[in-house]
PDB file of N, CA, C and O in Angstrom:
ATOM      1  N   UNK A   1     138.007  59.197 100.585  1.00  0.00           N
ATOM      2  CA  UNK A   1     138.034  60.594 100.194  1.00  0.00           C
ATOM      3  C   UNK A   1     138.796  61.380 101.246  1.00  0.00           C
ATOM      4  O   UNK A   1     138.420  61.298 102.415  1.00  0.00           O
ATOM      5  N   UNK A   2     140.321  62.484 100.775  1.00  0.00           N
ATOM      6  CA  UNK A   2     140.430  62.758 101.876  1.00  0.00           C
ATOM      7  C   UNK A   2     139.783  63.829 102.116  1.00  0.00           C
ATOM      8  O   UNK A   2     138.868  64.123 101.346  1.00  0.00           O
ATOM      9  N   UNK A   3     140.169  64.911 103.540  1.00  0.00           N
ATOM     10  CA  UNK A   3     139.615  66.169 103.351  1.00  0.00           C
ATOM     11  C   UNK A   3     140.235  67.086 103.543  1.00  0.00           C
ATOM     12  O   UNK A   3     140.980  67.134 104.522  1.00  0.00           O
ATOM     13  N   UNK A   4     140.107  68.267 102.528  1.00  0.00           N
ATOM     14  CA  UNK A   4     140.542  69.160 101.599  1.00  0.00           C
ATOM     15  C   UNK A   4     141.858  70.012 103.163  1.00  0.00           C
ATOM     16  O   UNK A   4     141.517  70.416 104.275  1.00  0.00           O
ATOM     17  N   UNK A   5     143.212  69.980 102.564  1.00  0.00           N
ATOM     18  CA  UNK A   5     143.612  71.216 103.589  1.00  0.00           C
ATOM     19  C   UNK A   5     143.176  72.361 103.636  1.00  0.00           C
ATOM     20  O   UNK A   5     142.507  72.888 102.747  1.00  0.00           O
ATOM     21  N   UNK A   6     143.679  73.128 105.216  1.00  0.00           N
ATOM     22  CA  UNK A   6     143.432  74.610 105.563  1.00  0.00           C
ATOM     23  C   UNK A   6     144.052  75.157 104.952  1.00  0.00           C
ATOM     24  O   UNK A   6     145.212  75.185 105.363  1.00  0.00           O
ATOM     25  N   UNK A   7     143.840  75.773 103.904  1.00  0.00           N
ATOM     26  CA  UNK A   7     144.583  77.042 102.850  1.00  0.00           C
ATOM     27  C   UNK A   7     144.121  78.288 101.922  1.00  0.00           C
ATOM     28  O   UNK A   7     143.075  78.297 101.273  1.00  0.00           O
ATOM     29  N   UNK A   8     144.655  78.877 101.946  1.00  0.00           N
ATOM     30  CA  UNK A   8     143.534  79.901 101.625  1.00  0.00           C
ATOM     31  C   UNK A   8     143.633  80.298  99.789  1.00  0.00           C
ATOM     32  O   UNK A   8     144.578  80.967  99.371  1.00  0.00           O
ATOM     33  N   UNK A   9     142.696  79.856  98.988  1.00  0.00           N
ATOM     34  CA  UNK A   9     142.797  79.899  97.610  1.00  0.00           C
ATOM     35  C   UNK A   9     142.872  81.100  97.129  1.00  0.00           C
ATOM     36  O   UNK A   9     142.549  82.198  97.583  1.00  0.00           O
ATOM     37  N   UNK A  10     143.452  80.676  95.920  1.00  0.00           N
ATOM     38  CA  UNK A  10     143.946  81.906  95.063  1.00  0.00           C
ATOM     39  C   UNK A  10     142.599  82.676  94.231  1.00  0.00           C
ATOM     40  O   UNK A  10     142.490  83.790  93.718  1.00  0.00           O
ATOM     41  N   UNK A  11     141.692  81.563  94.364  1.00  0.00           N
ATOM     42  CA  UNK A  11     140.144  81.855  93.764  1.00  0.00           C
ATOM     43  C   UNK A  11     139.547  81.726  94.306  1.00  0.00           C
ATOM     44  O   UNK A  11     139.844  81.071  95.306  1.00  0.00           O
ATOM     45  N   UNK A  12     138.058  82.263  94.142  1.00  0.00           N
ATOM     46  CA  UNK A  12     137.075  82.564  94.812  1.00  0.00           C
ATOM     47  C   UNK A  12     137.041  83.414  96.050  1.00  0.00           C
ATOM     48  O   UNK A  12     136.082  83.234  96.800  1.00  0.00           O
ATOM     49  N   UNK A  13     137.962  84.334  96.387  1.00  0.00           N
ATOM     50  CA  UNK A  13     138.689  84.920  97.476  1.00  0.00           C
ATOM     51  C   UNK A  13     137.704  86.294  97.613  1.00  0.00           C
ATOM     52  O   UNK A  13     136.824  86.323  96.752  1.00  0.00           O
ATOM     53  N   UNK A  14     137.707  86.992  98.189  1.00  0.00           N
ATOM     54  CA  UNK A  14     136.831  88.284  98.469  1.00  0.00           C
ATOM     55  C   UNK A  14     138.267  89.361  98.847  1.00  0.00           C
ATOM     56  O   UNK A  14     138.638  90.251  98.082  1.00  0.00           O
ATOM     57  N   UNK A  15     138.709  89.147  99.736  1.00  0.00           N
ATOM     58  CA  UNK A  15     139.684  89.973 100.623  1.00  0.00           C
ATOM     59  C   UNK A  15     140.753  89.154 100.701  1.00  0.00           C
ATOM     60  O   UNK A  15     141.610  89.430  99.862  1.00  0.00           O
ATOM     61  N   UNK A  16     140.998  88.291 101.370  1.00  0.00           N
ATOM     62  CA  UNK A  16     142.165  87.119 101.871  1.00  0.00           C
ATOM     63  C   UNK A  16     142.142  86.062 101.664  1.00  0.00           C
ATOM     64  O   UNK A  16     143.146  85.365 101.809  1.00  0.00           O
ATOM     65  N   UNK A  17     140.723  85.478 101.162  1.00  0.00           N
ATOM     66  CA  UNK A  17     140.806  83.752 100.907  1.00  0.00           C
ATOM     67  C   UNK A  17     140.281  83.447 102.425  1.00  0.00           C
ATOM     68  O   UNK A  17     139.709  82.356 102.431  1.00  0.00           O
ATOM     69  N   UNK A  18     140.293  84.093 103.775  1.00  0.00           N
ATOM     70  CA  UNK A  18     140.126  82.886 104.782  1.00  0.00           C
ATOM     71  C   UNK A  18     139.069  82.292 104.603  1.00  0.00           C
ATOM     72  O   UNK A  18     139.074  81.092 104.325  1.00  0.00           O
ATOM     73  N   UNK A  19     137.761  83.105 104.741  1.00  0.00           N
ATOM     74  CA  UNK A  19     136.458  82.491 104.469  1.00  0.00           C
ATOM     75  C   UNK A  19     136.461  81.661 103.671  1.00  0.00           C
ATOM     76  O   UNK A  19     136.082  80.566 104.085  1.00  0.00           O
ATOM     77  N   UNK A  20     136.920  81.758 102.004  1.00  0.00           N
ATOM     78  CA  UNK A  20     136.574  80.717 101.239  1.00  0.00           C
ATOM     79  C   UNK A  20     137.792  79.326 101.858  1.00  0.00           C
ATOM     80  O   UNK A  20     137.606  78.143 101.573  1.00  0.00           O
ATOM     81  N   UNK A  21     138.586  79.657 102.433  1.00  0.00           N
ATOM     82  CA  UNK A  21     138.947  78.341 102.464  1.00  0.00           C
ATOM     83  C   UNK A  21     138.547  77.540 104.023  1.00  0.00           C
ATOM     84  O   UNK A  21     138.582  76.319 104.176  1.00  0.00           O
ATOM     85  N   UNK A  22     138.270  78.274 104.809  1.00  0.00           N
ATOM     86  CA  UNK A  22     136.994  77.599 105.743  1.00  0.00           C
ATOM     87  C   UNK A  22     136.188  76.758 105.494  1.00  0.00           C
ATOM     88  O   UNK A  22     136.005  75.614 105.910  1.00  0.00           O
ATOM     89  N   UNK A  23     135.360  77.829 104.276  1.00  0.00           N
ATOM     90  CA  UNK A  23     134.194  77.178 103.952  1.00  0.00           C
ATOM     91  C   UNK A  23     134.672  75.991 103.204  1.00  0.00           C
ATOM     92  O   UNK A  23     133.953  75.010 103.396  1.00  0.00           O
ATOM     93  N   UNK A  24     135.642  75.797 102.433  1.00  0.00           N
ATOM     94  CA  UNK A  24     136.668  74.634 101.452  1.00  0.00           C
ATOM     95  C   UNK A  24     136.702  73.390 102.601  1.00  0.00           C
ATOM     96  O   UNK A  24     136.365  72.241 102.317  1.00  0.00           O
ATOM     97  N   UNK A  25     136.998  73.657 103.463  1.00  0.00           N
ATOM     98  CA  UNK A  25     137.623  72.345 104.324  1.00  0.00           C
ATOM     99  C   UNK A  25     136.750  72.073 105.069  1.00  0.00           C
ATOM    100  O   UNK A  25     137.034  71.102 105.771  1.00  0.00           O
ATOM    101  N   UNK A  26     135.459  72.639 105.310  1.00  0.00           N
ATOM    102  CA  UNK A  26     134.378  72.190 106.212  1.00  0.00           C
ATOM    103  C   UNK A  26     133.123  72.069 105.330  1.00  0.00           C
ATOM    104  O   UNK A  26     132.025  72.142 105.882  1.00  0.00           O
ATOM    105  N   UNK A  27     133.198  71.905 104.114  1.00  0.00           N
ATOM    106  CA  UNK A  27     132.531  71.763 103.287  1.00  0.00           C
ATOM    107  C   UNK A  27     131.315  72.758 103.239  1.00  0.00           C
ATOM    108  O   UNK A  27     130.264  72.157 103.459  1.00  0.00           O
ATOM    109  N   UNK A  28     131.219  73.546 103.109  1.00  0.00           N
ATOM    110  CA  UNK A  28     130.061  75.083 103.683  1.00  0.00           C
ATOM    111  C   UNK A  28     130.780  76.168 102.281  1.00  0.00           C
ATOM    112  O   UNK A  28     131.977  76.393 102.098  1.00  0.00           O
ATOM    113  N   UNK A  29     129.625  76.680 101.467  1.00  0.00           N
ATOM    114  CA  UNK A  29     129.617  77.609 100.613  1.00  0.00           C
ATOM    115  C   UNK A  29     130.406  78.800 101.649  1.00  0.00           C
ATOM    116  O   UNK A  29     130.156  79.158 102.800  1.00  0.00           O
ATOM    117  N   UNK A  30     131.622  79.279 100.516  1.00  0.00           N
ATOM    118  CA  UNK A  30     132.108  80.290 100.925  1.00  0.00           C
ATOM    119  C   UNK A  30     131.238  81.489 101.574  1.00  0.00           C
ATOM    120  O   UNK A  30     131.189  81.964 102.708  1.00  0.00           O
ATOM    121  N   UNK A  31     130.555  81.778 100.324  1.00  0.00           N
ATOM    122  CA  UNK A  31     129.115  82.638 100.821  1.00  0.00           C
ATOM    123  C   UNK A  31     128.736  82.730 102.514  1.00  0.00           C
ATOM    124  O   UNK A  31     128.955  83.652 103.300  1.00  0.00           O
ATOM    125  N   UNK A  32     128.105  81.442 102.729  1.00  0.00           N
ATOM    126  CA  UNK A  32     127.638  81.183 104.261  1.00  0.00           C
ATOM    127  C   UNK A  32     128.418  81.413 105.132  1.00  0.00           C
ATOM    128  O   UNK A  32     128.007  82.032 106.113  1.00  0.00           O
ATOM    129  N   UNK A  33     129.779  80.999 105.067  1.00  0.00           N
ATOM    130  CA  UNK A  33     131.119  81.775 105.816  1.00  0.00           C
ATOM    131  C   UNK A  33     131.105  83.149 106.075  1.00  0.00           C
ATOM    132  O   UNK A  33     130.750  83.697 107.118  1.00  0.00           O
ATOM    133  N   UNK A  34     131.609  83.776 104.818  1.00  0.00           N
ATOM    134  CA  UNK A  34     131.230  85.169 105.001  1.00  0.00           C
ATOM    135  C   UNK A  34     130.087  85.655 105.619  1.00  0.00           C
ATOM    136  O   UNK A  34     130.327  86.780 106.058  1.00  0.00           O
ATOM    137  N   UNK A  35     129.096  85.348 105.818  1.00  0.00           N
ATOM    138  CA  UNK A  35     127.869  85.793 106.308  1.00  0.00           C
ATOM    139  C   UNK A  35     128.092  85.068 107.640  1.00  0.00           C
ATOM    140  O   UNK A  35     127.266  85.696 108.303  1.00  0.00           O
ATOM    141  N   UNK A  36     128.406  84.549 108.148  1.00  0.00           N
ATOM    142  CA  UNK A  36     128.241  83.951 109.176  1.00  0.00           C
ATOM    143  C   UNK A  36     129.266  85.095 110.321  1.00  0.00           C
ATOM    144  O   UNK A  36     128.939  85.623 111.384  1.00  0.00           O
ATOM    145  N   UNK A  37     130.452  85.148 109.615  1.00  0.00           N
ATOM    146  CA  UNK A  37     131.420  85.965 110.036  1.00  0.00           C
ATOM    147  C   UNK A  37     130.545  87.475 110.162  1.00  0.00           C
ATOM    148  O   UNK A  37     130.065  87.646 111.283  1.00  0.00           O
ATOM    149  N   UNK A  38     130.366  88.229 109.477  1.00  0.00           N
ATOM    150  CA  UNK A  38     129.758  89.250 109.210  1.00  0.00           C
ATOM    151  C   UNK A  38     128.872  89.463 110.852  1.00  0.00           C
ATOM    152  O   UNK A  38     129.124  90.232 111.780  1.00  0.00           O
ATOM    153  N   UNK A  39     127.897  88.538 110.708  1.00  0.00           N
ATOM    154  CA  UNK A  39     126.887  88.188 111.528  1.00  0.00           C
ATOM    155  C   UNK A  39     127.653  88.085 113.313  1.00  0.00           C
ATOM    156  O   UNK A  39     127.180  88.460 114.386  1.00  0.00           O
ATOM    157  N   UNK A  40     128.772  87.522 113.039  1.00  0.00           N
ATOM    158  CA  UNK A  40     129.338  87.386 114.606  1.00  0.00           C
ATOM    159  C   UNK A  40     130.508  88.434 114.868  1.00  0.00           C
ATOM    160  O   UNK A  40     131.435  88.389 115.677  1.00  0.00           O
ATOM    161  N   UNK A  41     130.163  89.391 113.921  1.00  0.00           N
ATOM    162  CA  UNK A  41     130.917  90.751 114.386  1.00  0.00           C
ATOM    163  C   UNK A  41     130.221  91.533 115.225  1.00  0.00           C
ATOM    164  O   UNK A  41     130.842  92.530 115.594  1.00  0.00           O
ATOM    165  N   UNK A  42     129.062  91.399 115.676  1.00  0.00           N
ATOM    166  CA  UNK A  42     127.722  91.971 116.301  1.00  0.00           C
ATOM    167  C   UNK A  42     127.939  91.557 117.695  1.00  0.00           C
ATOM    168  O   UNK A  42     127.452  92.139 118.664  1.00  0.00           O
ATOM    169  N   UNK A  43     128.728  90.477 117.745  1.00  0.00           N
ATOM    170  CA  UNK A  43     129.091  89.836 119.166  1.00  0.00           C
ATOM    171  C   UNK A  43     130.345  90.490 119.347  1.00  0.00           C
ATOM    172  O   UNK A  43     131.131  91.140 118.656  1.00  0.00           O
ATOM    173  N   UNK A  44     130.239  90.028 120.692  1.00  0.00           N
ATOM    174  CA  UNK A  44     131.410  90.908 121.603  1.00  0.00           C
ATOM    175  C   UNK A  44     132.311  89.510 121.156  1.00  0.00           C
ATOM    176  O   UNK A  44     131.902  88.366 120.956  1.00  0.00           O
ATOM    177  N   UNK A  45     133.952  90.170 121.068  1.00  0.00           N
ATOM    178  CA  UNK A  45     134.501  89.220 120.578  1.00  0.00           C
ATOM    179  C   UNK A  45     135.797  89.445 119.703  1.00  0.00           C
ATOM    180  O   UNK A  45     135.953  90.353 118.886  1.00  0.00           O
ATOM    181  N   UNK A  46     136.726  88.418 120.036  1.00  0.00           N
ATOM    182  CA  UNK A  46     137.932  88.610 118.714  1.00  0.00           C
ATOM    183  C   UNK A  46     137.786  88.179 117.423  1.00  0.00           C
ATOM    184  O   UNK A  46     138.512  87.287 116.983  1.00  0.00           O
ATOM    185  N   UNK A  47     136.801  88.786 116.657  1.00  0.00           N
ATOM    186  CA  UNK A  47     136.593  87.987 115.357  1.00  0.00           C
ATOM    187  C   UNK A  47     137.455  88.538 114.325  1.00  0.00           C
ATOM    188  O   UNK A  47     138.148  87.856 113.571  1.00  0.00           O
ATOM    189  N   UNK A  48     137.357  90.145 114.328  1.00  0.00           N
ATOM    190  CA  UNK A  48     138.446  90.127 113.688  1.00  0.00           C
ATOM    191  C   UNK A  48     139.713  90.400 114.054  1.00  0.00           C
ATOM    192  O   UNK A  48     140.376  91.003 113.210  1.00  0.00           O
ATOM    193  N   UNK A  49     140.118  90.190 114.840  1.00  0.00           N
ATOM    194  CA  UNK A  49     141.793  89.521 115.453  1.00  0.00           C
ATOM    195  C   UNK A  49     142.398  88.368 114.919  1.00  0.00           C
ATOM    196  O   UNK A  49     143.557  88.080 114.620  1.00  0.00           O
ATOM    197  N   UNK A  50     141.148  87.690 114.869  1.00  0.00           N
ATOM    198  CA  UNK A  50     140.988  86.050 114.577  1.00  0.00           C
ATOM    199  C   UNK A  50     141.039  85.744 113.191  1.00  0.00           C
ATOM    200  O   UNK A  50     141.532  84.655 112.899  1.00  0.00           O
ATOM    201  N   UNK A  51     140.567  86.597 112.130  1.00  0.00           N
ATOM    202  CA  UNK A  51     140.431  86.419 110.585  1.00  0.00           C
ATOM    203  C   UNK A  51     142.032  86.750 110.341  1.00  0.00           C
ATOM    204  O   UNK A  51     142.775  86.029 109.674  1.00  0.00           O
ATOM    205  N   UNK A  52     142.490  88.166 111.109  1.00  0.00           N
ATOM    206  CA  UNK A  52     143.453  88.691 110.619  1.00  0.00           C
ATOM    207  C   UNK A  52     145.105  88.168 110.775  1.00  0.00           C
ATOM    208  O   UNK A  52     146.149  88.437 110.182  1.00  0.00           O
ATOM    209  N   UNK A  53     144.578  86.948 112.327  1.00  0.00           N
ATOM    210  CA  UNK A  53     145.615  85.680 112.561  1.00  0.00           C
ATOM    211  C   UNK A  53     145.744  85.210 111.307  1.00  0.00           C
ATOM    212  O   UNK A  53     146.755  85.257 110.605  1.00  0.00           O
ATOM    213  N   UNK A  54     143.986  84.454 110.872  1.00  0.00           N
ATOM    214  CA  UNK A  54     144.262  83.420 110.062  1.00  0.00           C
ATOM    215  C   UNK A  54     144.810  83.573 108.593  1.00  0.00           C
ATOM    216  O   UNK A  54     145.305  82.764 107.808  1.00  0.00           O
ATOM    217  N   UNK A  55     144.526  84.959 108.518  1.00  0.00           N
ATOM    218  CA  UNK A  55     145.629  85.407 106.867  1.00  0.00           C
ATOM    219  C   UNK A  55     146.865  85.471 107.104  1.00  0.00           C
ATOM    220  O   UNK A  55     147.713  85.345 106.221  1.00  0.00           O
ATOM    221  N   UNK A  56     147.106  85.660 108.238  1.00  0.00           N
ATOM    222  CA  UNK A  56     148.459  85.357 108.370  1.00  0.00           C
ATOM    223  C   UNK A  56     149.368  83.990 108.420  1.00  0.00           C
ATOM    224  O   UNK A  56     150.508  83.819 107.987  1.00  0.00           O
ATOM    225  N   UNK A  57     148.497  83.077 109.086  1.00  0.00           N
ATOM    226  CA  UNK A  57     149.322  81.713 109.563  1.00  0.00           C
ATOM    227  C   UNK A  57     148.781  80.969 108.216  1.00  0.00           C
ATOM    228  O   UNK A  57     149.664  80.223 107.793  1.00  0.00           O
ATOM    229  N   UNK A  58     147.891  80.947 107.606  1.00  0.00           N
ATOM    230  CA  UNK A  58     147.152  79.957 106.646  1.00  0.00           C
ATOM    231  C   UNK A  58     147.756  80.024 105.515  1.00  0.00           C
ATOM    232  O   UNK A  58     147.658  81.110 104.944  1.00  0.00           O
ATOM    233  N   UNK A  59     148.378  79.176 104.978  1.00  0.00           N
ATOM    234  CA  UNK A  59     149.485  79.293 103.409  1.00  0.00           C
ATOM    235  C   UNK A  59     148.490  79.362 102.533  1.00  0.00           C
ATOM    236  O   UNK A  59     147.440  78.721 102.587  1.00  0.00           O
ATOM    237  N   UNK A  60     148.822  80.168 101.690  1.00  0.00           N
ATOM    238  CA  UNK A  60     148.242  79.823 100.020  1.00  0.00           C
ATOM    239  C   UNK A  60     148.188  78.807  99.532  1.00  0.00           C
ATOM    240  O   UNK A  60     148.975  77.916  99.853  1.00  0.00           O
ATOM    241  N   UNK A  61     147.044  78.605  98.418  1.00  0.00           N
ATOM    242  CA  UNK A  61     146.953  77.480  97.991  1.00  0.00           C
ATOM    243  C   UNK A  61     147.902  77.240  96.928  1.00  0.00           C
ATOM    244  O   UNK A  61     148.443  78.011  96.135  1.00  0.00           O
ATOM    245  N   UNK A  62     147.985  75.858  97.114  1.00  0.00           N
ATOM    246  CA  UNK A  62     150.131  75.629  95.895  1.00  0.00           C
ATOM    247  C   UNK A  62     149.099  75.383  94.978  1.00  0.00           C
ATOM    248  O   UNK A  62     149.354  76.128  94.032  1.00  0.00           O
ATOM    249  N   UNK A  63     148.063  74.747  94.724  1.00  0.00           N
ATOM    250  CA  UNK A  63     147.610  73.735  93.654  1.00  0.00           C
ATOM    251  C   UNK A  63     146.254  72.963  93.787  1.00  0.00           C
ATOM    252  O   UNK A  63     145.789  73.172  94.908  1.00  0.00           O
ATOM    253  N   UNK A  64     145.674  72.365  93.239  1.00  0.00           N
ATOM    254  CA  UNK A  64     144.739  71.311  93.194  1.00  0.00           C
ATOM    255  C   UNK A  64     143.489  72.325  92.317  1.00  0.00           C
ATOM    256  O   UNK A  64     143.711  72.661  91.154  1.00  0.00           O
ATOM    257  N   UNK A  65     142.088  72.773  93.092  1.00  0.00           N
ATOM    258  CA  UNK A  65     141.283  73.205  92.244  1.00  0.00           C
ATOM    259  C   UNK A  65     141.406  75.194  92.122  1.00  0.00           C
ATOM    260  O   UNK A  65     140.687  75.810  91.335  1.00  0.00           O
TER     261      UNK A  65
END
């Protein structure tokens, strides 16, 4: 089985897709992502620097589900 690339889907998306495709490749409900994120905005920290990298560098999804 392989495992799934870093990409950010065209579905199930909220804002950008990063979360759901996090949660896609580490096998973790999009849901729990988002909340998890949410949750570590409370911390001192580049989190969202870090989301707003990853919409940037992370390709769309071409295909599959």
């Amino acid at each position: 089985m392989s495992t799934p690339v870093l990409s950010r889907p065209t579905r199930g998306k909220l804002i950008a897709g990063v979360c759901a495709g996090l949660g896609r490749r580490f096998g973790l409900p999009a849901n729990v992502v988002r909340l998890l994120f949410i949750v570590s905005c409370v911390l001192p920290g580049p989190q969202v620097l870090a989301y707003l990298a990853l919409w940037v560098v992370l390709p769309k999804d071409t295909g599959g589900r």
